[in-house]
C-alpha positions in Angstrom: -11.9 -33.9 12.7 -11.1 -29.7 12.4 -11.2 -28.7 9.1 -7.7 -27.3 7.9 -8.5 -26.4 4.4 -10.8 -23.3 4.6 -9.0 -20.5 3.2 -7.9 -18.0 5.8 -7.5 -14.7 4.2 -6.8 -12.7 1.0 -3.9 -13.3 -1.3 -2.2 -10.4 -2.7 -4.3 -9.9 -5.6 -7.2 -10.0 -3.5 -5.6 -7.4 -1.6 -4.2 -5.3 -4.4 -8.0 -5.2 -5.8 -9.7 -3.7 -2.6 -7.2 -1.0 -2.6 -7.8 -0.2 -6.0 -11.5 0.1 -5.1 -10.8 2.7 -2.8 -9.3 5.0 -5.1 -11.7 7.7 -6.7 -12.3 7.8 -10.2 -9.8 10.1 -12.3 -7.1 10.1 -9.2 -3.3 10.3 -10.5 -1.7 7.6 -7.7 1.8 6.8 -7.3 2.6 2.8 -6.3 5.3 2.3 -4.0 7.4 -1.1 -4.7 6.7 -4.5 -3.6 3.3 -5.9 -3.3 1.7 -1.9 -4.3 2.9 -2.9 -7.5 0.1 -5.1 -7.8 -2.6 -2.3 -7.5 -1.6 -1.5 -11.4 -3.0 -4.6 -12.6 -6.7 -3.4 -11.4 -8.8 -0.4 -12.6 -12.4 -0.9 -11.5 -15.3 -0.7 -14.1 -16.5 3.1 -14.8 -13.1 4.0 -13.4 -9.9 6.2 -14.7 -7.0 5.8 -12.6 -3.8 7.1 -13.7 -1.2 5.0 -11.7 2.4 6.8 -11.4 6.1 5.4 -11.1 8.4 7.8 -9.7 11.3 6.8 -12.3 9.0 8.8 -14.4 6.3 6.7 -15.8 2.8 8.5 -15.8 0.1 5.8 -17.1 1.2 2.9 -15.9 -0.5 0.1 -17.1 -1.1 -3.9 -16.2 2.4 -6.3 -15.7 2.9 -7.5 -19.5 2.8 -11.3 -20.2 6.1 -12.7 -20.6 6.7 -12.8 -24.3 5.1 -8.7 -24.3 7.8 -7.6 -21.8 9.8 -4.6 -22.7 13.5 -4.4 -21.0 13.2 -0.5 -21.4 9.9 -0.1 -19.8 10.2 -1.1 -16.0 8.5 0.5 -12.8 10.5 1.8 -9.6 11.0 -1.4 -8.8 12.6 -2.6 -11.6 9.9 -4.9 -12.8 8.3 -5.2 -16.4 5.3 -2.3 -16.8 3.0 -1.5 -19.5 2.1 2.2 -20.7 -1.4 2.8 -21.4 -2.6 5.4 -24.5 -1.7 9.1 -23.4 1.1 8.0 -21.4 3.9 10.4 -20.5 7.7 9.8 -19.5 9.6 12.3 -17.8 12.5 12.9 -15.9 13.2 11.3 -12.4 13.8 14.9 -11.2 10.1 16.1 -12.8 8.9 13.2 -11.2 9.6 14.4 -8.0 8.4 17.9 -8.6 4.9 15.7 -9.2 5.3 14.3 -5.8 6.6 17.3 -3.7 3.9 19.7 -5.6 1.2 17.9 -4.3 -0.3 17.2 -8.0 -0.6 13.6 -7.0 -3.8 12.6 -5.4 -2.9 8.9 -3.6 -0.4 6.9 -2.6 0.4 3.2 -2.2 3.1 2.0 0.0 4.0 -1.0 1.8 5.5 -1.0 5.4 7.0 -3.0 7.9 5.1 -1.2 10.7 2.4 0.7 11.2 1.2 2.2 13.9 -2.2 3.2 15.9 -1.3 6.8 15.1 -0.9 6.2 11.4 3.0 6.8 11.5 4.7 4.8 9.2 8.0 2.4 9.4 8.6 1.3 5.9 12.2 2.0 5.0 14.4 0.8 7.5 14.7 -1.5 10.3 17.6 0.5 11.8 20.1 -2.4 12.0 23.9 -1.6 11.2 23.7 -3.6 8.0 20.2 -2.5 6.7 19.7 0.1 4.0 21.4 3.2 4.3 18.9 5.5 2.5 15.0 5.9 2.6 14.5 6.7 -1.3 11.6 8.5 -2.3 9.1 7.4 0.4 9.6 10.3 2.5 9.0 12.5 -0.3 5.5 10.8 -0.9 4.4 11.0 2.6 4.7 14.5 2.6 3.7 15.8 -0.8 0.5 13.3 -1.3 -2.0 14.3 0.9 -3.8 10.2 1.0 -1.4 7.3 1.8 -2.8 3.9 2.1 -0.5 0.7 3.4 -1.1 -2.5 2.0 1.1 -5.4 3.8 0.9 -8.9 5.4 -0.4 -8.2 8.5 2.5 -10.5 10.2 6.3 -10.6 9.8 7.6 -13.8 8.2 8.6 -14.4 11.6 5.0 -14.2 12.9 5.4 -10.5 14.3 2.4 -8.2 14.3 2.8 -5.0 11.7 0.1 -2.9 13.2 1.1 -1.6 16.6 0.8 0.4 19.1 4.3 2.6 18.5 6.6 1.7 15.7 10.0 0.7 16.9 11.7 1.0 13.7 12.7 4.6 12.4 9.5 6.2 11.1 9.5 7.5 7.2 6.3 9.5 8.2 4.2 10.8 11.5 0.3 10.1 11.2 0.0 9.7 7.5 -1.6 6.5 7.2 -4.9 6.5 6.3 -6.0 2.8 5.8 -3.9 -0.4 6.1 -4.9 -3.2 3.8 -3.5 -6.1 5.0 -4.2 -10.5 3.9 -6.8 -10.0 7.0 -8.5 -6.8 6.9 -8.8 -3.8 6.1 -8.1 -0.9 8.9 -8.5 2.6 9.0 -6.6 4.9 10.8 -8.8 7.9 12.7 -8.3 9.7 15.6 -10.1 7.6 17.9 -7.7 4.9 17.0 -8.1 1.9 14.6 -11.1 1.1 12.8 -11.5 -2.2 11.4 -13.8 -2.1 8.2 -13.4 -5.3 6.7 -12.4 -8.4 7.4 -11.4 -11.3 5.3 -12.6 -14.8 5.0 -12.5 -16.8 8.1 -11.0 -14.2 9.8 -13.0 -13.2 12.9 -12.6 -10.0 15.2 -10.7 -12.4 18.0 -8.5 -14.1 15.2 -7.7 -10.4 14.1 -6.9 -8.9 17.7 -4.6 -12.2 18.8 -2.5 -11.1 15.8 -2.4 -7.3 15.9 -0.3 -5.2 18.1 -2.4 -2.1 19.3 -6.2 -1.9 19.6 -8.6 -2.7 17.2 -12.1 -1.0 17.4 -15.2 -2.4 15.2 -17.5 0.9 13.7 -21.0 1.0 15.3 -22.2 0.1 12.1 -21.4 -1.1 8.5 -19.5 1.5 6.5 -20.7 2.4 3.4 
């Protein structure tokens, strides 16, 4: 009888955390909305990370529980935050002046495609009835100079993200620098992509079946 209970993957936590263990100690990072959210809720041990909300939060701290939730303290997103000590709040417009200065040091964004380049689809689909405007992600894709992608690495249709050239109207040209997806975890370098990690039960042939573009495997383990 074939197993079906093995768990195949990394939930969004899971996910959330590795990106957070990318990030260098003492970097100011701005999260992008939807599951980059999540990265908030981990600061790894020895670390100081100083997580960023465009609305114009700087010190961003873990969701609150239910009952510590303060309707005046919400992220981009719109979603409950907490502040940590030291934290600052600021204009939107000063905010931006962060961003487009280059004073912050990563970024977090999700993305409905990504491609082998590193360009990045993650505002738009270009239908007639979807969103009109792309927001502030442009902004970050240009003023930070490390942007990492964390997403489900298939549509809810079953789709692949990661392809070989994004169909979708692009936010950014060859700005991605690692995808972190319920699968793996990608990098983006010239050579094409780089697969660094890959999750439980998730072989190299279970990975390439359900990626769009090429996936090449480092000579040896990355420290």
């Amino acid at each position: 009888m074939i197993q079906t209970d093995k768990k195949i993957g990394w939930d969004r936590n899971e996910m959330a955390q590795k990106v957070a263990l990318d990030i260098p100690n003492g970097s100011y990072v701005n999260l992008g909305i939807g599951i980059p959210e999540l990265v908030a809720d981990f600061v790894p041990k020895g670390r100081e990370l100083i997580y960023q909300t465009e609305n114009g939060l700087l010190g961003m701290g873990k969701v609150p529980e239910n009952e510590m939730a303060d309707r005046e303290l919400v992220n981009a997103g719109k979603k409950y935050v907490t502040a940590i000590p030291g934290a600052a709040y600021f204009h939107h417009a000063d905010s931006f002046a962060m961003i487009r200065g280059g004073h912050i040091d990563v970024c977090v964004l999700g993305a409905m495609q990504v491609s082998e380049q590193g360009d990045l689809a993650n505002w738009s689909t270009g239908a007639k009835d979807a969103i009109p405007a792309v927001g502030g992600a442009m902004d970050l894709v240009a003023g930070v100079n490390r942007i990492f992608v964390i997403t489900q690495h298939l549509t809810k249709h079953g789709d692949p993200k990661i392809i070989e050239k994004c169909s979708y109207p692009l936010t950014g040209k060859q700005v991605v620098e690692s995808i972190y997806t319920n699968l793996a975890v990608i990098d983006v370098k010239e050579e094409g992509l780089f697969v660094r990690e890959m999750a439980p039960n998730v072989d190299f042939n279970y990975l390439q079946k359900r990626t769009g573009a090429k996936l090449n495997q480092y000579a040896q383990r990355q420290v």
